[in-house]
Steps between C-alpha positions, in 0.01 A plus 500: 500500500866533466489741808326218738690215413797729596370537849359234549870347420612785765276393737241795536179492408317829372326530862812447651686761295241749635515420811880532531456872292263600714722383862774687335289825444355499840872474642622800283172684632599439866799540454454886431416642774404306903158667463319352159104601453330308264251732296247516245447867431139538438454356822330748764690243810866535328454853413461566896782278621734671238369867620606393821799350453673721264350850588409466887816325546860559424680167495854427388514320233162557377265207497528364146132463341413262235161561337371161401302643253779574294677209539575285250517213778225680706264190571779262521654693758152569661406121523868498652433734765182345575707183539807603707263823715209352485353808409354500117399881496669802461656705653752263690757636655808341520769575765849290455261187333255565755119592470380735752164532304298777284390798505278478824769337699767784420245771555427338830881432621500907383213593732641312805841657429662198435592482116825661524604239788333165327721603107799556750483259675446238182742706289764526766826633331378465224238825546760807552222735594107528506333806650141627487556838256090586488290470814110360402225717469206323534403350178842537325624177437146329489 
């Protein structure tokens, strides 16, 4: 009781108080790296993108991956992403704030040769290098 009244004399209400924690999270995620995949890690989609990304791929820095799952905020920031992407699954890759989809999209831009260009060109400066390391084999990243 004592705890409310002192908000509420602050101004904040509970749902507001979450709200602000979880804006502040989602900054401190982004802020960690220009490429942010959002993850759950029994999920057969993620688990793909992340192959990709971090084993096909050499990208400086490294795309910072935040498995929802584990999260304490994980469906706050999930109904966030949904919100501000418009995407509510996972994966969702984030490049500088920007969605550029899920798994399928990525392994797409891959097979037309144009992931590298589409992170670099989102990332800018901010993406010192990315270089394919692995070529596919059929099946490998599916």
């Amino acid at each position: 009781m004592e705890e409310e009244a002192k908000k509420e004399a602050e101004g904040k209400t509970e749902g507001e108080e979450e709200k602000v924690k979880v804006h502040e999270e989602i900054a401190r995620i982004l802020n960690r790296s220009p490429i942010t995949v959002f993850s759950k890690t029994y999920c057969h989609y993620s688990k793909r993108a992340k192959k990709l990304l971090l084993s096909e791929y050499r990208i400086e820095p490294a795309p910072y991956v935040v498995e929802l799952d584990e999260h304490e905020l994980g469906p706050e920031i999930q109904k966030w992403l949904g919100e501000f992407t418009g995407r509510t699954t996972v994966p969702n890759i984030l490049i500088n704030s920007k969605s550029i989809g899920g798994a399928d999209d990525i392994l797409e831009l891959d097979r037309s040769n144009t992931l590298a260009s589409t992170i670099k060109g989102l990332g800018g400066n901010q993406v010192s290098e990315i270089e394919r390391v692995h070529e596919v084999q059929d099946g490998d990243v599916e």
